[in-house]
C-alpha positions in Angstrom: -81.6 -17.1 -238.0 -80.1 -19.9 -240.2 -82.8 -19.6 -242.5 -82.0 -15.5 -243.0 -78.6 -15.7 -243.3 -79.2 -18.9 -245.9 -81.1 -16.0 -247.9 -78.9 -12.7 -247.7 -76.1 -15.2 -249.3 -78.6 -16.4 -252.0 -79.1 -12.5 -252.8 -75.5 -11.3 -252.2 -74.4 -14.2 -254.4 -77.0 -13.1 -257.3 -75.8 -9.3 -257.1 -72.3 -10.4 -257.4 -73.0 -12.0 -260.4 -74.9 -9.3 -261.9 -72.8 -6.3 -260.9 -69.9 -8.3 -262.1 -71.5 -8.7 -265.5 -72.0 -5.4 -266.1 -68.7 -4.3 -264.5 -70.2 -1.8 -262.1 -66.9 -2.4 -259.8 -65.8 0.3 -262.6 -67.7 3.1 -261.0 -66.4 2.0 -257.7 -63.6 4.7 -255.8 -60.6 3.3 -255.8 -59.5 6.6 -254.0 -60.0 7.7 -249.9 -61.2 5.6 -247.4 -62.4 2.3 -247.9 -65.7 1.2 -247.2 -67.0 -0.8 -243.7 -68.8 -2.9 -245.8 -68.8 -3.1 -249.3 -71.7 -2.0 -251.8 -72.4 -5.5 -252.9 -73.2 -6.2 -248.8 -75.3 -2.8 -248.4 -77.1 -3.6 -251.3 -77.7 -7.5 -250.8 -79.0 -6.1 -246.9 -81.3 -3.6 -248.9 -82.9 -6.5 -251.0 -82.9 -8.7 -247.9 -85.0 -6.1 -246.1 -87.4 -5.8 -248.8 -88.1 -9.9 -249.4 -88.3 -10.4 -245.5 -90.8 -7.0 -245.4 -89.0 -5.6 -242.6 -90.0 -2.1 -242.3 -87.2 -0.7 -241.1 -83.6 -0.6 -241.9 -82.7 -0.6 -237.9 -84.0 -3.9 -237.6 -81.7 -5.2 -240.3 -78.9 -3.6 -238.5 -79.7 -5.5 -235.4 -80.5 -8.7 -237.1 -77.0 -8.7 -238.7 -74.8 -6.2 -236.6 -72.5 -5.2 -240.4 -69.1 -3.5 -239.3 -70.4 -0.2 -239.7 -72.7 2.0 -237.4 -76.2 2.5 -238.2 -75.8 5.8 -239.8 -73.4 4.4 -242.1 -75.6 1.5 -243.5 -78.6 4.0 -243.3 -76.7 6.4 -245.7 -74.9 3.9 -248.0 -78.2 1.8 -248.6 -80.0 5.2 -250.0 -76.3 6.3 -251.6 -76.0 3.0 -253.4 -79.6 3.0 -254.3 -78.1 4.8 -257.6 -76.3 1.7 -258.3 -79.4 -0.4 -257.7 -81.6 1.6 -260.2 -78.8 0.9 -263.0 -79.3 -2.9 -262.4 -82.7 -2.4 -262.0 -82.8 -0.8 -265.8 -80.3 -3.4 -266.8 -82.8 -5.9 -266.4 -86.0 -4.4 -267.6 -84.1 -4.5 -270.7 -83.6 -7.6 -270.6 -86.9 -8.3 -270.2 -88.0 -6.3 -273.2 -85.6 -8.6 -275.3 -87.0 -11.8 -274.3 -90.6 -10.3 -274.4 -93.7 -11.8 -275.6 -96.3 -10.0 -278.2 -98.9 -9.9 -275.8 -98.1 -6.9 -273.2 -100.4 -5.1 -270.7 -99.9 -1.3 -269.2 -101.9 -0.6 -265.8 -100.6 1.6 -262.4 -101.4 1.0 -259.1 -101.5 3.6 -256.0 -98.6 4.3 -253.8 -99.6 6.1 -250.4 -96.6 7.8 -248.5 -98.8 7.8 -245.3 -102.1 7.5 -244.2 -104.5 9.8 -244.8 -105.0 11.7 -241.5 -101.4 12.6 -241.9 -100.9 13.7 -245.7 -101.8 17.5 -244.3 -98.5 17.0 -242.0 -96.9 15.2 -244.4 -93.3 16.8 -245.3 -91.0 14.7 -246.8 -92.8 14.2 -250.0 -94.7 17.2 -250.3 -94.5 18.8 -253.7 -93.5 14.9 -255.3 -97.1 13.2 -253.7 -100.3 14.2 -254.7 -104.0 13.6 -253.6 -104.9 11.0 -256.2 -108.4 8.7 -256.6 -108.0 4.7 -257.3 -110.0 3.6 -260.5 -111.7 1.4 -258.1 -113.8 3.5 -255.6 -114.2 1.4 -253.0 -111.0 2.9 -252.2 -111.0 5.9 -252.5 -108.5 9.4 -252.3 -104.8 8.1 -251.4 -101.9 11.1 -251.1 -98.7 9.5 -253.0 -97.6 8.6 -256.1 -98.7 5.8 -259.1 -96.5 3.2 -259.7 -96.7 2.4 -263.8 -95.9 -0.8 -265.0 -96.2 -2.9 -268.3 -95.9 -6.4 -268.2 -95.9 -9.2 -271.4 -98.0 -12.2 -271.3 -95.8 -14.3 -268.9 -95.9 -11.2 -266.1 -92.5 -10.1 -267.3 -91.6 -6.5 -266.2 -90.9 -4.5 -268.8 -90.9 -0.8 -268.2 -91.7 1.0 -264.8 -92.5 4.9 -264.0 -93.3 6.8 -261.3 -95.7 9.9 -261.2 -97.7 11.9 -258.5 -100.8 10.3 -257.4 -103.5 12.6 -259.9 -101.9 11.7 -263.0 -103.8 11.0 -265.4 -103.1 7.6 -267.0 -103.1 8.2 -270.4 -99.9 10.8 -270.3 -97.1 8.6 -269.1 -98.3 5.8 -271.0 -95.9 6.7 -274.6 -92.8 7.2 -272.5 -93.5 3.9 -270.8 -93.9 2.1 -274.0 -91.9 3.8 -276.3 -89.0 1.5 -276.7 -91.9 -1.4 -276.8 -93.7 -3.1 -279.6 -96.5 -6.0 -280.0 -99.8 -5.7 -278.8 -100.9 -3.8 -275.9 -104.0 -4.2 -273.8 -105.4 -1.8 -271.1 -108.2 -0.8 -269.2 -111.1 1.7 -269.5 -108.6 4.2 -268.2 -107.0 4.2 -270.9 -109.2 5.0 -273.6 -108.1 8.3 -276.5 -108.6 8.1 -279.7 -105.8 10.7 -279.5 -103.5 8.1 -277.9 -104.5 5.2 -279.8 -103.7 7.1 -283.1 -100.3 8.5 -281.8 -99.2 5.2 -280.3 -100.1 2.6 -283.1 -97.7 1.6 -286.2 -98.5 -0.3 -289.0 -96.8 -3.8 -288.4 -95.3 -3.2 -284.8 -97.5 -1.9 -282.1 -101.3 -1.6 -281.9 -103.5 -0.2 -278.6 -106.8 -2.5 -277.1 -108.6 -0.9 -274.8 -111.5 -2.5 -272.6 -114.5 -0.5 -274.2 -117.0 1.2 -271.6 -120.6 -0.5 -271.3 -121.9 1.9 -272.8 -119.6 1.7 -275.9 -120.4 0.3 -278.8 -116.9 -1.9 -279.8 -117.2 -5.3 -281.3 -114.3 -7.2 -279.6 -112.9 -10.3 -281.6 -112.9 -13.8 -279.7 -108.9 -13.4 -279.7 -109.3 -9.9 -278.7 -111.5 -10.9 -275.5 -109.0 -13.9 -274.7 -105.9 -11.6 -274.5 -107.8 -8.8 -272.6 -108.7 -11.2 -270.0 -105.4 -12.2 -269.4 -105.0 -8.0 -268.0 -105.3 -9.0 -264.3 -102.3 -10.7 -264.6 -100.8 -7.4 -263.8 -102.4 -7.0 -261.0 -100.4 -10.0 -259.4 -97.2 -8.0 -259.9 -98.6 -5.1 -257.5 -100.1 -7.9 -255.3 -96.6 -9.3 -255.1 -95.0 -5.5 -255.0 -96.6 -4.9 -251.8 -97.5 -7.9 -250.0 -93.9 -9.5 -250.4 -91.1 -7.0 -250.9 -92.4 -3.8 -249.2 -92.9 -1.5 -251.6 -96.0 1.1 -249.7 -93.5 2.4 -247.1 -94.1 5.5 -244.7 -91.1 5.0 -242.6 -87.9 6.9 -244.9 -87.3 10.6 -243.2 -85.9 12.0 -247.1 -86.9 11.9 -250.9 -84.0 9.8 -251.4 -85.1 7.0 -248.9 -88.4 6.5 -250.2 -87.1 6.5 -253.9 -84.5 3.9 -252.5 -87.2 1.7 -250.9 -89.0 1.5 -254.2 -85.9 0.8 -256.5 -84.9 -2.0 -253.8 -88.3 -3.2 -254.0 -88.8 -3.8 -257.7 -85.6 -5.4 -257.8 -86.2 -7.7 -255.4 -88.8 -8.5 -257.4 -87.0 -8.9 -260.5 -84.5 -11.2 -259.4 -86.8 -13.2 -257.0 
């Protein structure tokens, strides 16, 4: 328990000092009722539940009994969530002003349930769709992709979500399009359309892994900076093995959308 508590401060103390810095007190009421526990508690609880992979929010509840009922932490932590996403965004950006050249665009898959249950699925019906991972081994998932891109040191730099059978190609200019350097993907990424409407002369260019059966002559640099792609992958390994971000447990949009922004932030400021 020592050990826990030792952590939610850690957290609490780093959200003070961010949503001090970008004086989000501001947005705060300082009208009606006040609140059981303040925002900077519901969301520091939110970020602890996500780095401890807890899968529910009652569990938190009982682990630290906050001077509120269940309800009331259930709500706030999805209310707040808002507030969350602007920090979240805050520090993308400044991620993208630190960034290296190097950067690497990929998604991952993002099941809202299992399988057998997507045809009773309600919460996220008309936001999931039945989508197929680039890698068949496995196969059909019903959700949404997570898209990321990442510079050379596994910095995040932009993040999007889309329904499951997106293709990859069409979020991929909105992702990037405050983003310059050189950009590496995978086969699933390949348009000459794309390539043509992304690049500019001096500030962005598009590599794409060629197929086998392609015939692209790849420079030595070129091969050496494509290799370094699966670095990405780490970010999705660390995504969902360590701060929780495949959920089926929220019972509204806004709860699963809330586990996901509490999740890549407690990423970011891991």
């Amino acid at each position: 328990m020592k050990a826990s508590i030792q952590l939610y401060d850690k957290l609490k103390q780093k959200v003070r000092l961010i949503y001090t810095q970008l004086k989000l007190n501001k947005l705060e009421k300082t009208k009606g009722r006040k609140l059981a526990i303040s925002i900077i508690e519901t969301i520091s609880l939110a970020l602890y539940k996500q780095r401890q992979g807890i899968p529910t929010k009652k569990q938190v509840f009982d682990e630290f009994e906050p001077e509120c009922s269940y309800k009331t932490l259930v709500v706030n932590i999805n209310r707040f969530a808002k507030l969350a996403a602007f920090v979240l965004v805050a520090l993308l950006k400044f991620n993208q002003k630190q960034s290296c050249l190097v950067k690497y665009t990929d998604s991952t898959r993002i099941p809202v349930c299992l399988n057998k249950n997507a045809k009773h699925h309600k919460t996220m019906q008309g936001i999931a769709q039945w989508g197929k991972t680039k890698q068949g081994s496995k196969g059909w998932f019903y959700g949404l992709k997570l898209h990321i891109t990442t510079d050379f040191k596994r910095r995040m730099l932009s993040i999007m979500f889309t329904p499951g059978n997106i293709d990859d190609r069409k979020p991929f200019m909105k992702l990037n399009k405050a983003l310059y350097g050189w950009f590496f993907t995978d086969k699933g990424y390949i348009s000459e359309d794309l390539e043509e409407e992304f690049n500019q002369e001096g500030k962005r260019i598009l590599f794409t892994l060629p197929k086998k059966n392609m015939k692209k002559i790849m420079t030595g640099w070129q091969f050496f900076f494509s290799r370094g792609r699966a670095t990405i992958e780490l970010n999705f390994r660390s995504l969902k093995m360590f701060h929780n971000l495949v959920t089926s447990m929220p019972r509204s949009v806004d709860g699963y959308f809330a586990n996901y922004i509490y999740s890549l932030l407690s990423y970011l400021i891991s």
